[in-house]
C-alpha positions in Angstrom: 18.5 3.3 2.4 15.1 3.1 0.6 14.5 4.8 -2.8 10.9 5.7 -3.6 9.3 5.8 -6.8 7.2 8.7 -8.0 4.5 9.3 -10.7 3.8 12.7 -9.9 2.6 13.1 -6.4 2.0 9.4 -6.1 4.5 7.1 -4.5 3.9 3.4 -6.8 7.5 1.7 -5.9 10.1 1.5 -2.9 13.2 -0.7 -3.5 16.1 -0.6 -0.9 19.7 0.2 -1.1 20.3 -2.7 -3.7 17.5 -1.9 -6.2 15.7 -4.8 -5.0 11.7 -3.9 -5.1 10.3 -3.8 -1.4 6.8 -3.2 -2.4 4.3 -1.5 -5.1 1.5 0.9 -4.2 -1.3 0.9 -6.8 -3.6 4.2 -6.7 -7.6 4.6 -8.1 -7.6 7.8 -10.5 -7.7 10.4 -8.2 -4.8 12.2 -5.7 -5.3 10.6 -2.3 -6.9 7.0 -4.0 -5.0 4.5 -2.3 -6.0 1.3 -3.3 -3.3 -1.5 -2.6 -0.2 -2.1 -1.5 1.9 -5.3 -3.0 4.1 -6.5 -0.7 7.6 -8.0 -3.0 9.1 -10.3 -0.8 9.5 -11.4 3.0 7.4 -12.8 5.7 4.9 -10.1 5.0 4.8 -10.6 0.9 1.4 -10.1 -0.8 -1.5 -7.9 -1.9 -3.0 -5.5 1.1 -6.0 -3.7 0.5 -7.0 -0.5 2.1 -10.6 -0.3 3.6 -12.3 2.9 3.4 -15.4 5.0 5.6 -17.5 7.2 4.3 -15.7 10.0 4.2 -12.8 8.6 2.4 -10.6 7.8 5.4 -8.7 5.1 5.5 -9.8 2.4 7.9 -8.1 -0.6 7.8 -6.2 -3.0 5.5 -6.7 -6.5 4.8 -4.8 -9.5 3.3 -5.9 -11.6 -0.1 -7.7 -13.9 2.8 -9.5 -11.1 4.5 -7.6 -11.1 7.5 -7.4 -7.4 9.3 -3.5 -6.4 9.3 -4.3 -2.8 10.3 -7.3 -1.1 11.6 -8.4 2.1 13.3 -11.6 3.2 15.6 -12.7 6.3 16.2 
């Protein structure tokens, strides 16, 4: 089971099913601002960063070294 953590509408926390933190989601000042997502622990642990066009969409996210764990072409 994963429990999120809210403030608001904004996700910032998951932890699983023995309150152990899973990851952190940090968020720019507006609804919709992804900015980062800290991985806690694992074989995936670390800061991501989202990567955004010009219309806001989210394009890809990137590790602290710059590699490209996610992206998407339109």
């Amino acid at each position: 089971m994963t429990k999120y953590v809210y403030d608001g509408v904004q996700c910032i926390a998951e932890y699983d099913g023995d309150d152990t933190l899973l990851r952190k989601y940090i968020h720019g000042p507006s609804i919709d601002e992804p900015i980062c997502i800290i991985e806690a622990a694992g074989g995936y642990a670390g800061t991501y960063c989202y990567h955004f066009d010009a219309l806001g969409s989210v394009v890809a996210l990137s590790d602290a070294d710059g590699g490209i764990w996610g992206q998407a072409f339109r």
